[in-house]
C-alpha positions, 0 to 999 in steps of 0.5 A, spaced: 787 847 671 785 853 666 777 855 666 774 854 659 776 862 658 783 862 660 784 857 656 780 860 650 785 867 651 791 862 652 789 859 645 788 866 642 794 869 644 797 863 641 793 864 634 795 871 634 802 872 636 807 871 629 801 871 624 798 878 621 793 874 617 791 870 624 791 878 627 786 880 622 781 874 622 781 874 629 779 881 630 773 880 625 771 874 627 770 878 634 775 876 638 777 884 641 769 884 644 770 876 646 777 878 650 774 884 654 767 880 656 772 875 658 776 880 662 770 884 665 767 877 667 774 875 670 776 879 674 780 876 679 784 870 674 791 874 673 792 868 669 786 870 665 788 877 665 794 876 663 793 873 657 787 878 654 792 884 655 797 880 650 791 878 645 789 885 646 796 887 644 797 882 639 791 883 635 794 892 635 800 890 633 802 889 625 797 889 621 795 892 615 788 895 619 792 895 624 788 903 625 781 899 625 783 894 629 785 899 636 779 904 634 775 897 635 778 896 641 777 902 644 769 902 643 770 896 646 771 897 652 779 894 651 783 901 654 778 901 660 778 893 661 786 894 661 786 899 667 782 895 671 786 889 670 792 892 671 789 895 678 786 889 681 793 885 680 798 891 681 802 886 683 803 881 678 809 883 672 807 879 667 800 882 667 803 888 667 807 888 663 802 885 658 798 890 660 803 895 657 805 892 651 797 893 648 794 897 653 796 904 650 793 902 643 786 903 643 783 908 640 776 911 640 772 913 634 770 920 634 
């Protein structure tokens, strides 16, 4: 059974994998800061991990503010989260492939 968190990052993954406006809306409703404060207060779920690399992926790819999105990302901690994610399940293929899908997106506004 999926914790509340892994769940809510299961469902937003879901939410924003086919649809740019869902991407958007999510993004502005906050759903980049709500994903990497999963990620830091989960660290030892893969599973939750997981599927906050791809959210984090999801929401940096297609979109017409796409730009925006990643430089809000990054300020939010995404890229750092990402890396520590990645080194705390080193061996976990699909973390890590999600992990290198969206973690390289992220920017940082000058």
């Amino acid at each position: 059974m999926w914790s509340e968190k892994e769940q809510q990052c299961r469902e937003l993954c879901v939410l924003t994998s086919d649809s740019a406006l869902n991407r958007t809306e999510a993004a502005s409703a906050g759903a980049i800061e709500a994903v990497v404060a999963a990620m830091r207060g989960h660290v030892q779920s893969a599973e939750l991990q997981a599927r906050a690399c791809r959210v984090l992926g999801n929401l940096s790819y297609g979109n017409a503010e796409k730009s925006e999105i990643r430089i809000d990302a990054g300020n939010a901690g995404a890229t750092e989260a990402v890396v520590v994610s990645m080194r705390g399940h080193p061996e976990d293929l699909m973390l890590q492939q999600n992990a290198c899908g969206g973690g390289a997106k992220h920017d940082r506004r000058q």
